[in-house]
C-alpha positions as CSV (number, residue, x, y, z in Angstrom):
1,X,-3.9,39.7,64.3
2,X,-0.8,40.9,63.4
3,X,1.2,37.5,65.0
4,X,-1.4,35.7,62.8
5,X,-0.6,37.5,59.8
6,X,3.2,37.0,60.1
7,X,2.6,33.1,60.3
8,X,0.5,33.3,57.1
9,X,3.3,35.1,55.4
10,X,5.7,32.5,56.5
11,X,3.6,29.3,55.6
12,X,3.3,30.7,51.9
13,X,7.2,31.9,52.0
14,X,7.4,27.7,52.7
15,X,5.2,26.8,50.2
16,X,6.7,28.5,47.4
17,X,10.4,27.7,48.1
18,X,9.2,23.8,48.4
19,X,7.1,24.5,45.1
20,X,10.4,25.9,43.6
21,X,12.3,23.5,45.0
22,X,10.8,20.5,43.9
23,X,10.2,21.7,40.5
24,X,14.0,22.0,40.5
25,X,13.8,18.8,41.3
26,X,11.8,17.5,38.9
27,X,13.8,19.7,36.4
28,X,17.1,18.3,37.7
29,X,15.7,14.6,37.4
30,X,14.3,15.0,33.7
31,X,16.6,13.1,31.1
32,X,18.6,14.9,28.5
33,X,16.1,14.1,25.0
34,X,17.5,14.6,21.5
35,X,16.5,14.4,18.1
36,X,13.4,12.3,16.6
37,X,11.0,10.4,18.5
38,X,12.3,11.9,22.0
39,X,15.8,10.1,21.1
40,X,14.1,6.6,21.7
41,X,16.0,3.4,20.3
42,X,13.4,2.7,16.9
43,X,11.8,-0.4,17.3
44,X,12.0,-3.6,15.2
45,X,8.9,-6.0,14.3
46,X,8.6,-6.8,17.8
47,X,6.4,-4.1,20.2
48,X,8.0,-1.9,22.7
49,X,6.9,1.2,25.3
50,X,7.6,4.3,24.0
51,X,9.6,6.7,26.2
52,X,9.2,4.9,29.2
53,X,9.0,7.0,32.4
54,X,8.9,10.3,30.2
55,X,5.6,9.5,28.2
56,X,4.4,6.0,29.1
57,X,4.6,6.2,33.2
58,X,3.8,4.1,36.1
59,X,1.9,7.0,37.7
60,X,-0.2,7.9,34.9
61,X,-2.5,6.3,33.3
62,X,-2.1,6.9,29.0
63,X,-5.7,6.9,26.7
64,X,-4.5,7.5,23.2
65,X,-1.7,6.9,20.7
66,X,1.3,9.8,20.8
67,X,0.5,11.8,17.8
68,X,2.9,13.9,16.6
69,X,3.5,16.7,14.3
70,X,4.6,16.4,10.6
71,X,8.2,17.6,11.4
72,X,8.4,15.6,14.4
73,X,8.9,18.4,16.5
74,X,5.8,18.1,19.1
75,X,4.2,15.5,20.2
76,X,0.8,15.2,22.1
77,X,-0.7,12.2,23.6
78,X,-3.7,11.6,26.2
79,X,-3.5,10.7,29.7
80,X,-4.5,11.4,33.3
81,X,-2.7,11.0,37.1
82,X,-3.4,7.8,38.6
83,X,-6.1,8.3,40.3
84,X,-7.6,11.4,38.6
85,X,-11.1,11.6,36.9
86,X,-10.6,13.7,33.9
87,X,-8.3,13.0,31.2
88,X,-5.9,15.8,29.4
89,X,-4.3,16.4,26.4
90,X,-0.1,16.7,26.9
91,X,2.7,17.8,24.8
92,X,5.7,18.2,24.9
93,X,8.1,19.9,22.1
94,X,11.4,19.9,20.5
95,X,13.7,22.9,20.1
96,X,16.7,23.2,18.2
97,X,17.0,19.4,18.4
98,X,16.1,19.1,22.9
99,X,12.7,18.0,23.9
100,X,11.4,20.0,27.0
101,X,9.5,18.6,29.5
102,X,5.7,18.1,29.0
103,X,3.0,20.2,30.1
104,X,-0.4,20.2,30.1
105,X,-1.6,21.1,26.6
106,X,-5.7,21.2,26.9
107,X,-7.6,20.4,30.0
108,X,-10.2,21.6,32.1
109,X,-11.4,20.7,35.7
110,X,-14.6,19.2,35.0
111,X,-14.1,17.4,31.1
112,X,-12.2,15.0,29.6
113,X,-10.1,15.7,26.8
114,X,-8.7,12.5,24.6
115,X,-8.3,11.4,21.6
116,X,-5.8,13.9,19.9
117,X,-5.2,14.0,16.2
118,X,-3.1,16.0,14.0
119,X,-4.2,16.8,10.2
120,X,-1.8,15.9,7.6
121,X,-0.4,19.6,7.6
122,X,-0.3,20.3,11.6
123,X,-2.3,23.2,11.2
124,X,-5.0,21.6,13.1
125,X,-5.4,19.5,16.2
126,X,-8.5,17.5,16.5
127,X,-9.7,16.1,20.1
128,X,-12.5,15.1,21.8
129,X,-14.0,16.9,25.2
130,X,-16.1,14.4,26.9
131,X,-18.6,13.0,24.2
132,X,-18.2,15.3,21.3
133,X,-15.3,16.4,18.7
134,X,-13.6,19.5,18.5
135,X,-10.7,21.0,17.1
136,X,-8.2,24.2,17.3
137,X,-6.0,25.7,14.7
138,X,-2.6,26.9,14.9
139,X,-1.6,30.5,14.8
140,X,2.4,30.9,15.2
141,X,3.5,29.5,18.4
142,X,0.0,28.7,20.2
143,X,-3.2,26.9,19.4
144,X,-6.9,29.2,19.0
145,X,-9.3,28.0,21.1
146,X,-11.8,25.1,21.0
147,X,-14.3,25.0,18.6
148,X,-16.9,22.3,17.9
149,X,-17.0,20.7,15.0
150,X,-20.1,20.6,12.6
151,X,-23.6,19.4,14.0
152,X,-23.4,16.7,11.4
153,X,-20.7,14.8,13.0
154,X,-22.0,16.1,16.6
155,X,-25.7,15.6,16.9
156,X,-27.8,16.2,19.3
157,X,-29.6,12.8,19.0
158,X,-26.4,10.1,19.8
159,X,-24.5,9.9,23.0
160,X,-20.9,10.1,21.8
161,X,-18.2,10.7,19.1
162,X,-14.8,10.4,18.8
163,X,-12.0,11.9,16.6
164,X,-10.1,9.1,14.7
165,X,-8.2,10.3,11.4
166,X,-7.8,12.9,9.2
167,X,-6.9,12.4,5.5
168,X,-5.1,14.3,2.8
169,X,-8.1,15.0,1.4
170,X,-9.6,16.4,4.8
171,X,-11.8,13.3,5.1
172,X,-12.6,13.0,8.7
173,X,-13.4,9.1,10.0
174,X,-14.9,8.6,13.5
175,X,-16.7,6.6,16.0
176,X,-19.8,7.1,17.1
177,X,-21.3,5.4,19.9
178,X,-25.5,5.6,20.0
179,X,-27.3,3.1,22.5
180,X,-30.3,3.2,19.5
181,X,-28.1,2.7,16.6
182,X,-29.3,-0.6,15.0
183,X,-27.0,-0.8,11.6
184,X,-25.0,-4.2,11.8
185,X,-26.8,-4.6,14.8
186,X,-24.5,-2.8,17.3
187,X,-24.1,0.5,19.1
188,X,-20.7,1.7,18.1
189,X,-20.2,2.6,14.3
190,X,-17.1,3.9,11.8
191,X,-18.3,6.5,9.8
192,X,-16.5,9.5,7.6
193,X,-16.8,12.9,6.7
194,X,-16.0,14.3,3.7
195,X,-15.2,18.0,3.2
196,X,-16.9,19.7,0.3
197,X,-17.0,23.3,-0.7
198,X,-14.6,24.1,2.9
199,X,-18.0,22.6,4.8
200,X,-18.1,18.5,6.6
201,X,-20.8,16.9,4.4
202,X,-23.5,14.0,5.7
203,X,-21.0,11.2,7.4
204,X,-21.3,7.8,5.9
205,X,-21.3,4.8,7.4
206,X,-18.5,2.8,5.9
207,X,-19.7,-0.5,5.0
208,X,-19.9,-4.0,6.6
209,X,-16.2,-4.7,5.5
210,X,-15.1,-3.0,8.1
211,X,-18.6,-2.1,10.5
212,X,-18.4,-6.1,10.6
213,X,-21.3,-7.8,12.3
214,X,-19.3,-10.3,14.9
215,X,-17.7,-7.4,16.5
216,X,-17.6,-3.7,17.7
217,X,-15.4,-1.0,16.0
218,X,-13.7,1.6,18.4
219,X,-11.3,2.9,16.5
220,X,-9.8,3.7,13.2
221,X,-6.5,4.8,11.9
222,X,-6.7,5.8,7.7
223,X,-3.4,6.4,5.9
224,X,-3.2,9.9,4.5
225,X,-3.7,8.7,0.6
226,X,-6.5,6.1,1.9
227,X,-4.8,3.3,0.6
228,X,-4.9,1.4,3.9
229,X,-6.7,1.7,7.7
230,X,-5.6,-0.2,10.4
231,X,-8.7,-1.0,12.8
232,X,-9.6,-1.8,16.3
233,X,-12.4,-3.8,16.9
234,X,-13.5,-6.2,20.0
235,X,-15.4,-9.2,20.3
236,X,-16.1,-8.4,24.0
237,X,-15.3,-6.2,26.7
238,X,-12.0,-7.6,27.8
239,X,-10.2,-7.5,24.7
240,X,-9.6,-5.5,21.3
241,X,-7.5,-6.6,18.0
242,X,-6.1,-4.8,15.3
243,X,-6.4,-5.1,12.0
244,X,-5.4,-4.0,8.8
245,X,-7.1,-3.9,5.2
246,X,-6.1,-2.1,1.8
247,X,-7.8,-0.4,-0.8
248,X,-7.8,-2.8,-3.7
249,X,-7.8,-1.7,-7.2
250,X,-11.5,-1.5,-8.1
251,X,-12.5,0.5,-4.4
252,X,-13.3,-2.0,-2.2
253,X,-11.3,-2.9,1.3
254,X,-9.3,-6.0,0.9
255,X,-10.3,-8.5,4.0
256,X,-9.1,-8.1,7.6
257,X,-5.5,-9.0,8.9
258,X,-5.0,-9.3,12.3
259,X,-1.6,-7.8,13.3
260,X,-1.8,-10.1,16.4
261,X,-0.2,-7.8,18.9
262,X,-2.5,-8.6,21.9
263,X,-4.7,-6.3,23.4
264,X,-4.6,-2.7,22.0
265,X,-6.1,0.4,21.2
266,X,-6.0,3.2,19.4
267,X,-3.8,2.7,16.1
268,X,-2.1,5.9,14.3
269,X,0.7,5.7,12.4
270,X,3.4,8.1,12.7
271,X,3.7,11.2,9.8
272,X,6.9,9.8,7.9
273,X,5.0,6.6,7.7
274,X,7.5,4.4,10.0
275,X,6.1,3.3,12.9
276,X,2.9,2.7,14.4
277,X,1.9,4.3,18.2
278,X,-0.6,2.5,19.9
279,X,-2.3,2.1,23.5
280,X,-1.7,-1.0,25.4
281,X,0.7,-1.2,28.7
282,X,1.5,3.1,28.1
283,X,1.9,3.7,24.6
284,X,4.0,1.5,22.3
285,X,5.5,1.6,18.9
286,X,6.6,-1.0,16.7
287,X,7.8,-1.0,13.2
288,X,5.4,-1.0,10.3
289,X,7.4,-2.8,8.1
290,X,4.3,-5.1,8.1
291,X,2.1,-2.6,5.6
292,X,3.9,-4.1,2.8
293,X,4.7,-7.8,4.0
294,X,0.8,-8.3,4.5
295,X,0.0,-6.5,1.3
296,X,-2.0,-8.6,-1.1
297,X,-0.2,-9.5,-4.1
298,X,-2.7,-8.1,-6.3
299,X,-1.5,-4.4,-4.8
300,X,2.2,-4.8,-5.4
């Protein structure tokens, strides 16, 4: 027993100096990253992967945009080892001008966490766990824990929702998916929540401007002021667009504008308005100088 013991002691002695050891590693291997945007070149009009091998990597796969804070000092995107089944939420953060590695922000071993948002303050971090929204609020230096959001936007009744945008105003849009949904005569919907009184009212439906009825809506990126949204939507199961529209004058979305930028997901546009994060091959960015060139005349 006691020869046994001894061995066991030595296999973990091993264990944890490789443990250290490759995290020294890991530490060792982990680029130098200053200043906005992880110190990434901006992109121009033309689409590029963001923070490739740091964010966007071979060996994981990447489910969201990379959301980050209003003074660009954190970041949190979703994502999941190759091979994995749940998704997590990961962030990483900047300090005194160096962004440290990323670590595992929310997760849990039998759930999916995904679709993060921030609100337009950074006081609160929206996200999904499996099919319905929650959210968590800051409080210094760490995050309270997760709390599900009204039973209006999460009803018992539908299969799924998902967390989209978050407005100046508090205005909450989202996705829901219900296999008996029959409003423009498909199963996956945009709708938003207004706050009122501190409370989530009734979500609406947004109308048939943008639920249109020769495709499916997945997701939904509104500027802060609600002056524009960028869409995706899908005309089948291979492949997703997105678009843009603009609130015109009277109240009414202008028509769509496809942004043609191949197959994507998941639009959010970054807090200082600049550039837009998306999903497609990782998570790109790409320059949004098109808000204004694609603006209707009418607007300017």
């Amino acid at each position: 027993m006691k020869t046994k013991s001894i061995i066991v002691i030595i296999v973990l002695i091993i264990s944890f100096v490789g443990c250290n050891a490759q995290h020294e590693k890991n530490k060792a291997n982990f680029p130098e990253l200053k200043g906005p945007y992880l110190g990434q070149k901006p992109p121009g009009k033309t689409s590029e992967v963001f923070a490739p091998g740091v964010i966007s990597r071979d060996d994981y796969f990447e489910h969201s945009a990379a959301v980050f804070s209003p003074d660009l000092s954190e970041v949190y995107w979703a994502g999941k080892p190759n091979g994995a089944r749940y998704f997590r939420i990961y962030s990483m953060k900047m300090i005194d001008g160096k962004w440290g590695e990323s670590h595992v922000a929310f997760s849990s071993s039998n759930k999916s966490f995904g679709y993060p948002v921030l609100s337009p303050d950074g006081n609160m971090l929206f996200f999904c766990i499996n099919a319905d929204i929650f959210y968590v609020e800051r409080k210094g230096d760490y995050w309270t824990e997760p709390v599900k959001i009204s039973p209006l936007i999460n009803p018992k009744n539908t299969e799924s929702e998902r967390i989209m945008s978050v407005t100046d105003n508090s205005s909450l849009y989202f996705m829901r998916w219900n296999p008996n949904e029959s409003a423009f005569g498909k199963k996956s919907v945009i709708y938003v929540s207004r706050k009122i009184n501190g409370k989530y009212a009734e979500p609406e439906k947004l109308n048939e401007n943008i639920n249109s009825d020769d495709t499916e809506e997945f997701a939904i990126y509104v500027a802060r002021d609600e002056s524009y949204l960028i869409l995706e939507s899908a005309k089948d199961n291979r492949s997703s667009d997105l678009f843009i529209y603009y609130k015109m004058k009277e109240g009414s979305w202008s028509k769509r504008i496809n942004l043609n930028l191949g197959w994507v997901r998941f639009p959010s546009v970054s807090p200082d308005g600049k550039y837009l994060f998306y999903m497609s091959e990782g998570i790109n960015w790409v320059n949004t100088s098109f808000i204004e060139e694609l603006k209707p005349k009418k607007l300017e």
